[in-house]
C-alpha positions in Angstrom: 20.3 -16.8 43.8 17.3 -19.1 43.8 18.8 -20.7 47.1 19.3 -17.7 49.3 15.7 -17.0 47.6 14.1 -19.8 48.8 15.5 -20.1 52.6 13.6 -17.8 53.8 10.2 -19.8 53.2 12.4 -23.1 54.1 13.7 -22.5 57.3 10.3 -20.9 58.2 8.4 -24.0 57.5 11.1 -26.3 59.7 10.8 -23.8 62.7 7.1 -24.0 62.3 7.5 -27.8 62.4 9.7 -28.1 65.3 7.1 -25.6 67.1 4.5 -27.6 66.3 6.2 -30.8 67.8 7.0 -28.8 71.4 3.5 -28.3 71.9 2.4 -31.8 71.1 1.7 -31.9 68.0 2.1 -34.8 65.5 3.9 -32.5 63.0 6.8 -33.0 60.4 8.6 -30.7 58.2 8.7 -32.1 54.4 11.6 -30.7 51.8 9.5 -30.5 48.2 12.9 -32.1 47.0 11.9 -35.3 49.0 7.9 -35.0 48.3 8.7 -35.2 44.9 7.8 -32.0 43.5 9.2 -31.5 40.1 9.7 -28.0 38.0 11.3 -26.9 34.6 15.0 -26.0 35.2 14.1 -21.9 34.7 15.3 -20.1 38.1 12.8 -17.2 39.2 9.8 -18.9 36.4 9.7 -22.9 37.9 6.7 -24.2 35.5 5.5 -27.8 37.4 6.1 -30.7 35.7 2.6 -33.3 35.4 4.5 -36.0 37.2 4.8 -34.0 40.5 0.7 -34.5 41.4 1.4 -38.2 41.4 4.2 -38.0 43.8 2.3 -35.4 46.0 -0.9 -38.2 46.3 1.5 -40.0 48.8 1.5 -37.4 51.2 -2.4 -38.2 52.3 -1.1 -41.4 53.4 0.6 -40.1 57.0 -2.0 -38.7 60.1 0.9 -36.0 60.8 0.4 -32.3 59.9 2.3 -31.5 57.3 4.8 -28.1 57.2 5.4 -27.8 53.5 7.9 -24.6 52.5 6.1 -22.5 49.5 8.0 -20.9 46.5 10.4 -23.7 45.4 11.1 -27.2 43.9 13.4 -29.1 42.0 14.2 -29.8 38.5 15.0 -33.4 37.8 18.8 -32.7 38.1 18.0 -31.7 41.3 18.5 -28.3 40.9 16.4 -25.6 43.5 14.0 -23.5 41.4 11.6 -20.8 42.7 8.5 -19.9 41.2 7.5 -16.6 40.0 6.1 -14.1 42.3 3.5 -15.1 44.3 5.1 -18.8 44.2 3.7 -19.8 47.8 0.5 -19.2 46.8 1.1 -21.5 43.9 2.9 -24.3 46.0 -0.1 -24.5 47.5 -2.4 -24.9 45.0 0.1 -27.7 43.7 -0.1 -29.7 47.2 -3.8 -29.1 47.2 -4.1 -30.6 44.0 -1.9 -33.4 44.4 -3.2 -34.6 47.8 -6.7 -34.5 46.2 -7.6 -31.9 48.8 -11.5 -31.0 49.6 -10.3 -27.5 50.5 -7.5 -25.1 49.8 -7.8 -22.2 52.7 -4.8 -19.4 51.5 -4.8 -16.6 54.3 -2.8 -13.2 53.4 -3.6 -9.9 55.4 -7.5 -9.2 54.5 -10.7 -10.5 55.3 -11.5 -10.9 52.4 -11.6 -10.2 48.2 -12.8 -7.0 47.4 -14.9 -5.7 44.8 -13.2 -2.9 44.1 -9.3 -1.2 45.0 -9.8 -0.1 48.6 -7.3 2.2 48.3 -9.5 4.1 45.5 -13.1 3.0 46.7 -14.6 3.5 50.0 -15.8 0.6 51.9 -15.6 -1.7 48.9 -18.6 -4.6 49.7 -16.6 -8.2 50.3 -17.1 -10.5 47.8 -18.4 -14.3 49.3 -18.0 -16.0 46.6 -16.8 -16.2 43.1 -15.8 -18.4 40.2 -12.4 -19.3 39.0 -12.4 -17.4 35.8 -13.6 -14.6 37.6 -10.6 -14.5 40.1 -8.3 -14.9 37.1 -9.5 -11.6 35.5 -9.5 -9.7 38.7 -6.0 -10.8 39.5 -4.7 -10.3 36.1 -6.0 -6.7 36.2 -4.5 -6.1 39.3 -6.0 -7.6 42.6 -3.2 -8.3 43.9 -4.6 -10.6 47.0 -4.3 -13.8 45.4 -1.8 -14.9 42.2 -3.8 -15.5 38.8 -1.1 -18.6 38.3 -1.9 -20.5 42.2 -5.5 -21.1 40.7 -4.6 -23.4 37.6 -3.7 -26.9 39.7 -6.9 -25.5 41.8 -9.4 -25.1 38.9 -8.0 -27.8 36.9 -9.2 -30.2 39.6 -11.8 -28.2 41.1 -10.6 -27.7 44.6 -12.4 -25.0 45.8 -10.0 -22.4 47.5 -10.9 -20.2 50.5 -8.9 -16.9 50.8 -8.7 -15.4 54.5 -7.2 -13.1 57.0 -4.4 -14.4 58.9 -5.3 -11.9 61.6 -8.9 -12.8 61.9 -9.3 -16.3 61.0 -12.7 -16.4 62.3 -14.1 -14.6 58.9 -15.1 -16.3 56.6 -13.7 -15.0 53.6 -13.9 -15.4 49.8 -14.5 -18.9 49.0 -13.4 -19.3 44.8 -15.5 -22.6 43.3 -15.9 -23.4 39.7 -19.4 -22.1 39.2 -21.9 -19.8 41.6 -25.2 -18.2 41.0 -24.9 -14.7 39.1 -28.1 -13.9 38.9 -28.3 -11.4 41.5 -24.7 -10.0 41.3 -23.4 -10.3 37.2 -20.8 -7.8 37.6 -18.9 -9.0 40.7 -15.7 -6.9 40.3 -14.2 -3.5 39.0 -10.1 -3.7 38.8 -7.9 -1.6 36.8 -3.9 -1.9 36.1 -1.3 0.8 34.6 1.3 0.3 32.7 -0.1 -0.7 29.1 1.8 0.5 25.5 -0.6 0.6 22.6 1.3 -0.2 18.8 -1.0 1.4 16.8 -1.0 0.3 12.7 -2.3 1.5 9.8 -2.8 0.0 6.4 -5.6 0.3 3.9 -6.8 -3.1 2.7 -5.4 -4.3 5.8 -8.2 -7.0 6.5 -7.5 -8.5 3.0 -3.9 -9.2 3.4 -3.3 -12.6 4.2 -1.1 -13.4 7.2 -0.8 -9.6 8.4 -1.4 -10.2 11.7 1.1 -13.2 11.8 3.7 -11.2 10.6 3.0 -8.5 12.6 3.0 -10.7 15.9 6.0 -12.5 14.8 8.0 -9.2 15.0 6.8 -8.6 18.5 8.3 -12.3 19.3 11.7 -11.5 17.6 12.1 -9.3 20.3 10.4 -11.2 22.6 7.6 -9.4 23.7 4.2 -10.8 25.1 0.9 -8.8 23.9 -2.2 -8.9 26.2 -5.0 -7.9 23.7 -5.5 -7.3 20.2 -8.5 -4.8 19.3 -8.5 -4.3 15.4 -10.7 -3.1 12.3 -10.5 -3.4 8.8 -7.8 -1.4 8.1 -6.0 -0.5 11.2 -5.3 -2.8 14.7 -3.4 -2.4 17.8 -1.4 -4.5 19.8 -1.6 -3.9 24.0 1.4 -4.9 25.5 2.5 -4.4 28.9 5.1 -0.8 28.6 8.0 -2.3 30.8 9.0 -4.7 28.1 9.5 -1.5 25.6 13.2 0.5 25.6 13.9 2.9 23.4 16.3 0.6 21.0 13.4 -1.8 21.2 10.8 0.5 20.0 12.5 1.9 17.5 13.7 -1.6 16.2 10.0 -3.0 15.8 8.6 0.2 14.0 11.4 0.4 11.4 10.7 -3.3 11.0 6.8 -2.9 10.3 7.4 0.2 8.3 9.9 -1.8 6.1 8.3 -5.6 6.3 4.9 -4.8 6.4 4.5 -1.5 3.9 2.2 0.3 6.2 0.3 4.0 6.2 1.4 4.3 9.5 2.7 3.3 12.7 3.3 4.7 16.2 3.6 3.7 20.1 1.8 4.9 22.7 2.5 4.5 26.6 1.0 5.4 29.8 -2.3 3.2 29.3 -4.5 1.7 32.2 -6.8 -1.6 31.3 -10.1 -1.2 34.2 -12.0 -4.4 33.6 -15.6 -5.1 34.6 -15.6 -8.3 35.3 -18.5 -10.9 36.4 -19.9 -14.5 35.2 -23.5 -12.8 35.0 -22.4 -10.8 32.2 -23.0 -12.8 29.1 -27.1 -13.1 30.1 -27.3 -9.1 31.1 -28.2 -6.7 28.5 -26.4 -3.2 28.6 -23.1 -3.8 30.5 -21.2 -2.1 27.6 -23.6 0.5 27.4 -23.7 1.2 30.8 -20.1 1.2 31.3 -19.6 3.6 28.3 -22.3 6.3 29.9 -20.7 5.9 33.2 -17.0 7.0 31.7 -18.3 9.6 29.8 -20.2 11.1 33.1 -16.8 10.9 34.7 -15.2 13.3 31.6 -13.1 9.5 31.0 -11.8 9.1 27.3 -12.0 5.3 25.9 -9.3 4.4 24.1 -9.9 0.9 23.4 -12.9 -1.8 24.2 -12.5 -5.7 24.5 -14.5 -7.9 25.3 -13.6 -11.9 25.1 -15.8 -14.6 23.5 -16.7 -15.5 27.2 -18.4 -12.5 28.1 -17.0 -12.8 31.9 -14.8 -9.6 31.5 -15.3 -6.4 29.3 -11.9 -4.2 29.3 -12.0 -0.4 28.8 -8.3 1.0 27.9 -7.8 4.5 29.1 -5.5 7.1 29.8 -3.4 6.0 33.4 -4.5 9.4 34.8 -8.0 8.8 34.2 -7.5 5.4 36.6 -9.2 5.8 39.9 -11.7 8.2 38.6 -13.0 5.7 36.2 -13.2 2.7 38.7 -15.2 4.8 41.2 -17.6 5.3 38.5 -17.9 2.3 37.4 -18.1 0.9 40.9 -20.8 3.6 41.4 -22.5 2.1 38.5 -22.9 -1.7 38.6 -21.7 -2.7 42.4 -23.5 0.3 44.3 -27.0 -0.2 42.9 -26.4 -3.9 42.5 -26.1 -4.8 46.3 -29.2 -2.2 47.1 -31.2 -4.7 45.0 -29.9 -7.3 46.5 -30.8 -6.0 49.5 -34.2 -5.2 48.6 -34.6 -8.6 47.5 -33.6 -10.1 50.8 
């Protein structure tokens, strides 16, 4: 499967290669087998293996333009092995990192990143540039322009990536780098994605019972579940988890099992959660975000369901109801981004 998966992006990349060679061009195509780019042996979820940015250096050494196929490599058996989705993104970000590039340009079909869904705000503003960690969170919650995975051999080496518009190459884009000023723009982004399942439990004393919370997780990995975030309080937490991992035999498996193992008040599942995330570097030196955030959802009639924010303060994450969705990021847009860029304005 991974083969007829992969020949797509492989006999694309020769045909581009022989083009370029008609028209004069001093252009070669180069299999990833023969580059040297190395993967775990798991079709459909290829992890790269450390060794493959050494092999890759070798490829600065030729003056030819190089046509590299995206989405596949090869384990050391010499198996084919795509990546996840979004792999040419990642190949990219791999080649980039290997060859020691100064720039990684990705174009897809948009000018460039935007601050908010198009498709539920108006005229989003572009965003020119942004951080790493901020791209991570935006794509994670749902931007969908560039994968959250192509940035780690990116970051990791601080190449700085460009994204831009195939169609319109003459934009200039989003340009990602490892650290931009946030003083005039600490929110940067408003994303939201569905499909979220709460597990809601209940114990009293819960906070003084050692190793609760490592039982409780080592349930959810018996049945081999990932969580996303873990909101809790002293007596009660909940575990978000994305909802398309749940069926019903699985469900009903894990709350027997905390019922029975964990001798708790109560249990129960909830589906049909969105996660909208505000998301900026700025946000750990700016008083208020959570406060503002919270006033803005309850001028939109928006229930919150659950509040998280990480220790780095570069996202806060609102769980609501999925039909409360688009309502709550045009408020929240409305909020930080629309006032935001008329000060900017004013400033300039």
């Amino acid at each position: 499967m991974d083969l007829i998966k992969a020949s797509g992006e492989d006999n694309n990349a020769k045909l581009i290669a022989d083009y370029f060679q008609r028209i004069g061009l001093k252009a070669s195509y180069v299999n990833p087998q023969d580059a040297g780019l190395l993967v775990s042996d798991e079709p459909g979820n290829a992890q790269v293996l450390p060794e493959t940015f050494e092999h890759l250096a070798k490829l600065r050494e030729t003056n030819e333009i190089i046509v590299f196929p995206g989405f596949f490599g090869y384990s050391k058996e010499g198996t084919l092995v795509t990546f996840p989705r979004g792999g040419s993104d990642i190949t990219g970000s791999i080649v980039a990192a290997g060859t020691k590039a100064d720039l990684y340009e990705n174009f897809t079909d948009v000018d460039s990143v935007f601050a908010a869904n198009p498709n539920v705000v108006d005229n989003p503003v572009k965003i020119k540039k942004m951080t790493y960690r901020e791209m991570r969170e935006l794509s994670y919650a749902g931007f969908s322009v560039f994968h959250d995975e192509a940035l780690i051999p990116a970051f990791r080496n601080r190449i700085p990536v460009c994204v831009k518009n195939t169609n319109n190459p003459a934009s200039s884009g989003t340009m990602i780098i490892a650290e931009r000023e946030y003083f005039l723009s600490p929110v940067i982004g408003i994303a939201a994605d569905e499909g979220f399942a709460t597990i809601y439990v209940r114990k009293y004393l819960m906070n003084r019972e050692v190793g609760f919370g490592r039982k409780l997780l080592q349930i959810l990995e018996d049945e081999g579940l990932s969580y996303e975030h873990i909101p809790s309080g002293i007596d009660d937490t909940s575990v978000v988890l994305r909802q398309h991992q749940l069926t019903d035999e699985i469900e009903r498996r894990i709350i027997e099992r905390i019922q029975r193992e964990l001798y708790v008040d109560d249990v129960n599942i909830e589906r049909n959660f969105s996660m909208v995330m505000i998301v900026g570097e700025g946000m750990h030196n700016t008083v208020g975000v959570a406060a503002r955030a919270t006033a803005a959802l309850a001028r939109a009639n928006v229930n919150i369901e659950m509040i998280n924010q990480g220790s780095s303060e570069v996202s806060l994450v609102l769980g609501i109801h999925s039909k409360d969705t688009d309502r709550a990021v045009r408020e929240l847009y409305q909020e930080f981004l629309v006032e935001q860029i008329a000060q900017l304005n004013r400033r300039l």
